[in-house]
ZAZAGU-178554 format. One record per residue (C-alpha): residue number from 0; residue in three letters; x, y, z. Coordinates in nm, 3 decimals, padded with zeros to 5 digits. Each point is the difference from the previous one (the first is absolute). Last residue first. Example, Ala and Ser with C-alpha at 12.3 -4.5 7.8 and 13.67 -1.06 7.14 Angstrom:
BEGIN
num=1, residuo=SER, X=01.367, Y=-00.106, Z=00.714 .
num=0, residuo=ALA, X=-00.137, Y=-00.344, Z=00.066 .
This chain:
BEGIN
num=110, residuo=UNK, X=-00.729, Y=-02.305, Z=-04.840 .
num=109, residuo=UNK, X=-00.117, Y=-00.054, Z=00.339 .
num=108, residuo=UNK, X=-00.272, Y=-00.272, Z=-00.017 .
num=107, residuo=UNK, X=00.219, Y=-00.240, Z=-00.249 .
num=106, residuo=UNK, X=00.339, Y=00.074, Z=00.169 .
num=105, residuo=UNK, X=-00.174, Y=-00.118, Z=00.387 .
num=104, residuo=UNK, X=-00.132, Y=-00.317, Z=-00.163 .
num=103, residuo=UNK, X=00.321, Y=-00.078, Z=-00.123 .
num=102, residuo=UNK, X=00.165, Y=00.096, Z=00.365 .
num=101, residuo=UNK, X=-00.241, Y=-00.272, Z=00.120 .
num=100, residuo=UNK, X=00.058, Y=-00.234, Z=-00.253 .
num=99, residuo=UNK, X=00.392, Y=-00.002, Z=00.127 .
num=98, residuo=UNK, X=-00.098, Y=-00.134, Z=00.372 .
num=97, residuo=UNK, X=00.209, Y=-00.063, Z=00.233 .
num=96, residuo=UNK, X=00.243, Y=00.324, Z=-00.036 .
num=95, residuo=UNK, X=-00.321, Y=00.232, Z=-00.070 .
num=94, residuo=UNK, X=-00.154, Y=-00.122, Z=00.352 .
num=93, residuo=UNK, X=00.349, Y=00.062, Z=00.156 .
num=92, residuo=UNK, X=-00.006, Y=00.339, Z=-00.165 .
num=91, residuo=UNK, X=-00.419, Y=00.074, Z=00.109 .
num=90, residuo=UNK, X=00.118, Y=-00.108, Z=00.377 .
num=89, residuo=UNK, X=00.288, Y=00.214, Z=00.062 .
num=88, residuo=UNK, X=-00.175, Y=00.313, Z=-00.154 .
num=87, residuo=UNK, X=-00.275, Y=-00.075, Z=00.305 .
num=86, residuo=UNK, X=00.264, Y=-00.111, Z=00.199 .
num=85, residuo=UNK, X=00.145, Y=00.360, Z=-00.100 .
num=84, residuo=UNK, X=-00.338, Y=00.201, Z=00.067 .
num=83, residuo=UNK, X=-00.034, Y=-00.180, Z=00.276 .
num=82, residuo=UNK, X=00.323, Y=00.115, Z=00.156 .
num=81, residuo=UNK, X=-00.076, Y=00.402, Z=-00.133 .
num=80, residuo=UNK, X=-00.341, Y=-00.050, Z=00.206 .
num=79, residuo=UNK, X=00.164, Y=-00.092, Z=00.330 .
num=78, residuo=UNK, X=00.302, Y=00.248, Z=-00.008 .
num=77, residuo=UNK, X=-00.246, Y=00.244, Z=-00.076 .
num=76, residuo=UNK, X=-00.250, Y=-00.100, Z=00.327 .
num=75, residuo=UNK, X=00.340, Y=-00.080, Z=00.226 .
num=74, residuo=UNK, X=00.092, Y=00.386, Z=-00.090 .
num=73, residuo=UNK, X=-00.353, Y=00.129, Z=00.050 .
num=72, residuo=UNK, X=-00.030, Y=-00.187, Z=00.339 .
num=71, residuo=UNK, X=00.385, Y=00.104, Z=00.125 .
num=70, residuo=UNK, X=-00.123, Y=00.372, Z=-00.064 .
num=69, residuo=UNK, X=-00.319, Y=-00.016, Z=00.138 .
num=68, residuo=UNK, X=00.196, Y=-00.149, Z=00.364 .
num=67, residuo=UNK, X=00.213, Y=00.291, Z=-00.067 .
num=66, residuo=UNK, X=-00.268, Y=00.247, Z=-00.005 .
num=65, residuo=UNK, X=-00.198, Y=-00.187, Z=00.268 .
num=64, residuo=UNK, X=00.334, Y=00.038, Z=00.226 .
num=63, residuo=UNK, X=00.050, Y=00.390, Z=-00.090 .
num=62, residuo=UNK, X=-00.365, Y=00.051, Z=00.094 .
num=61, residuo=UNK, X=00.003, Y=-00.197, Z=00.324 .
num=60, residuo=UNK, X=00.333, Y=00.201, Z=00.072 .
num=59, residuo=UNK, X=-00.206, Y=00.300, Z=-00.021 .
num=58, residuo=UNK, X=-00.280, Y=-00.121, Z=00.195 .
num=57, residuo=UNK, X=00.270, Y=-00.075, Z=00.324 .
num=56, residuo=UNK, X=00.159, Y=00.340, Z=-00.035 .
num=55, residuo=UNK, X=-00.294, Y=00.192, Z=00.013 .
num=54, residuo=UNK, X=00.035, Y=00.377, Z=-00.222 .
num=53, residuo=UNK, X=-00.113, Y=-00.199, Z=-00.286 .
num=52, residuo=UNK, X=-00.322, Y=-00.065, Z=00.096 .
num=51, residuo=UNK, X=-00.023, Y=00.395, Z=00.078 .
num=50, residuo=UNK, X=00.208, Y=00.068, Z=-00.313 .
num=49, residuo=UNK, X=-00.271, Y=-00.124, Z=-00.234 .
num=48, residuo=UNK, X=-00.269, Y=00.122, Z=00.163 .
num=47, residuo=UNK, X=00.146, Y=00.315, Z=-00.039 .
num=46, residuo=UNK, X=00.091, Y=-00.032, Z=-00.372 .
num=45, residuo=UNK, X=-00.390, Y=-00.124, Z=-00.048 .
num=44, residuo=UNK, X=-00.135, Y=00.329, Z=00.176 .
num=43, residuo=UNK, X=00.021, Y=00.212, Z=00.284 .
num=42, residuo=UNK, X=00.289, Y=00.235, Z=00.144 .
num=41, residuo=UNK, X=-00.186, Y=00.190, Z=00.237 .
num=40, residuo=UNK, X=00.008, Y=-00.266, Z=00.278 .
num=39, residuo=UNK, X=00.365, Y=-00.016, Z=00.019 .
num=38, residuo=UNK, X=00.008, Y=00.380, Z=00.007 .
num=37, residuo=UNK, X=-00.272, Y=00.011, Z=00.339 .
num=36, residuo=UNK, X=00.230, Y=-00.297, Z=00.144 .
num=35, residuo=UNK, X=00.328, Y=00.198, Z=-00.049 .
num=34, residuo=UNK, X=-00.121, Y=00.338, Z=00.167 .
num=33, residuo=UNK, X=-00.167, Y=-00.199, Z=00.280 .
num=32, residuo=UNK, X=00.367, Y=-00.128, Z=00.103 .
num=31, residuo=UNK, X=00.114, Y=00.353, Z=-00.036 .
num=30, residuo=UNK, X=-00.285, Y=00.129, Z=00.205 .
num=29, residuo=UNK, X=00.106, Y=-00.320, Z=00.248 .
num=28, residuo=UNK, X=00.387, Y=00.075, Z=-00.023 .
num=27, residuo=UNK, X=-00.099, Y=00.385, Z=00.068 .
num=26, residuo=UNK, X=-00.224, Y=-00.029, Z=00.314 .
num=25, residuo=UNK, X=00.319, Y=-00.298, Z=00.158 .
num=24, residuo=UNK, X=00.244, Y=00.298, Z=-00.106 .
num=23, residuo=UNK, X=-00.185, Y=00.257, Z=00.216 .
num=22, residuo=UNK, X=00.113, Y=-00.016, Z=00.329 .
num=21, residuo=UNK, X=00.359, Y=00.061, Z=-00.163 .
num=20, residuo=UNK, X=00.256, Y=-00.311, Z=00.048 .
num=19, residuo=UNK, X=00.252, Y=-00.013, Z=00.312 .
num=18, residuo=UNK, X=00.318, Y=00.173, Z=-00.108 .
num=17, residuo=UNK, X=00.238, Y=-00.266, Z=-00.101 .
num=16, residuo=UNK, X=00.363, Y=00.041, Z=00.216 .
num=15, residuo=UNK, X=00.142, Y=-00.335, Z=-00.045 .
num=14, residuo=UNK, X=00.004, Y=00.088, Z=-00.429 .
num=13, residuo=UNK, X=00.352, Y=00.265, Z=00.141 .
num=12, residuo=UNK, X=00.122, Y=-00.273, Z=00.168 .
num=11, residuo=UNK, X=-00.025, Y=-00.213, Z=-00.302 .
num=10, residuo=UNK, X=00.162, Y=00.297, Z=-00.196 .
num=9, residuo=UNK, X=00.306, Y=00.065, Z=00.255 .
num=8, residuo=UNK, X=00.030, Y=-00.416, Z=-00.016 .
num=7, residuo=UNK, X=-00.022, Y=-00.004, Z=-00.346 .
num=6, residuo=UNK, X=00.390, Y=00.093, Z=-00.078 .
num=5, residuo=UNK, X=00.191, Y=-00.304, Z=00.198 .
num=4, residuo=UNK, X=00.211, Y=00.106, Z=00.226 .
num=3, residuo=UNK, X=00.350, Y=-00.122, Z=-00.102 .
num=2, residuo=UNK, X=00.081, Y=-00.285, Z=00.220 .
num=1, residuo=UNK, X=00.364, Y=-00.016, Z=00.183 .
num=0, residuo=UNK, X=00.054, Y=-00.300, Z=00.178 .
């Protein structure tokens, strides 16, 4: 069986052959490492703060579950109030069905 060679192996053998790492890389990932802290620590401030809680995955999805847990309480709140202002409406029609003297009375104060 005839197999066309396939056109990474001269690259992968090429990759086999890593020169071993400078003596100094392990001096320059810590300076580098140092570098980031000493910025992180410049930026100050509310927008900082901010990002820092932010920057945890567990406290953000805290936040994005109180903010839909806020949501569901402000929409069950309306939906609340606009249902007792209807039995509310509800009421004051089945009290004018029943009673005609009271819609009279009503008239005579609101002219």
């Amino acid at each position: 069986m005839n197999s066309s060679p396939d056109p990474l192996d001269p690259l992968l053998d090429r990759w086999a052959d890593v020169p071993d790492p400078s003596p100094r890389l392990t001096s320059e990932v810590w300076r580098r490492i140092a570098e980031a802290e000493a910025t992180a620590h410049r930026r100050t401030g509310l927008r900082a703060g901010i990002e820092a809680w932010f920057s945890r995955p567990s406290l953000a999805a805290m936040f994005v579950a109180c903010c839909a847990l806020l949501g569901l309480f402000l929409a069950e709140w309306r939906v609340n109030q606009v249902q007792r202002e209807r039995s509310a409406q509800i009421a004051r029609s089945y009290l004018l069905l029943i009673d005609p003297l009271l819609k009279a009375n009503t008239v005579a104060h609101n002219p």
